[in-house]
C-alpha angles and dihedrals in degrees: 000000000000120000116229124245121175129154121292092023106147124188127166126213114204111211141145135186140229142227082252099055092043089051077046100058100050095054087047097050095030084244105133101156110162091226084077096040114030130071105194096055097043085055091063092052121078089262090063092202138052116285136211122250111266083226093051098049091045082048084084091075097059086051084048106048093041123041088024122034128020081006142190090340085056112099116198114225104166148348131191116207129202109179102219101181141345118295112222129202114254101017124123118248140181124212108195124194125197125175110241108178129007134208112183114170077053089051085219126125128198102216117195102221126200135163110205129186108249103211097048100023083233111164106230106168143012147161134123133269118209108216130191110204117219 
């Protein structure tokens, strides 16, 4: 069955990410910046505390897109990124989606993308992801 996308959909995906997962994914990419893993010297940044990968955090629109809306017939062409502010372990986010331009006879969907915080609103990331629907 084929799920439906049209222009001005709009859908929201609630997520967050641990200190595992974090560990995880730099074993998994090779990036083992301090900055990720290591207290200590997270605590003499401005951040004052361990982040998130970028990568990591932005990760949460190809679940999304594939395996939730528009799901498995979605194919993911292409995403911009423009890292707002830090990501944090163990904090609630939000990523929101909302179709921006169709092209249907094309099958293919621009998607606004953005992850905010969910205690402070705070926009954290944003960009835009290109889809062809099967």
């Amino acid at each position: 069955m084929k799920t439906k996308i049209e222009l001005d959909q709009a859908w929201s995906h609630e997520f967050s990410f641990t200190q595992k997962d974090v560990n995880e994914f730099a074993k998994l990419t090779g990036d083992t910046n301090p900055l990720h893993l290591d207290s200590t010297y997270a605590a003499q940044t401005a951040f004052k505390k361990p982040i998130i990968h970028g990568m990591l955090g932005a990760s949460v629109f190809s679940k999304v897109f594939g395996t939730i809306f528009p799901g498995p017939e979605s194919i993911y062409l292409s995403q911009t990124l423009d890292f707002k502010k830090p990501m944090f372990v163990e904090t609630k986010y939000e990523a929101r989606f909302l179709v921006v331009e169709a092209i249907p006879q094309k099958k293919r969907f621009k998607v606004k993308t953005s992850i905010y915080t969910q205690n402070t609103s705070e926009l954290v990331l944003e960009g835009e992801a290109w889809l062809r629907i099967r």
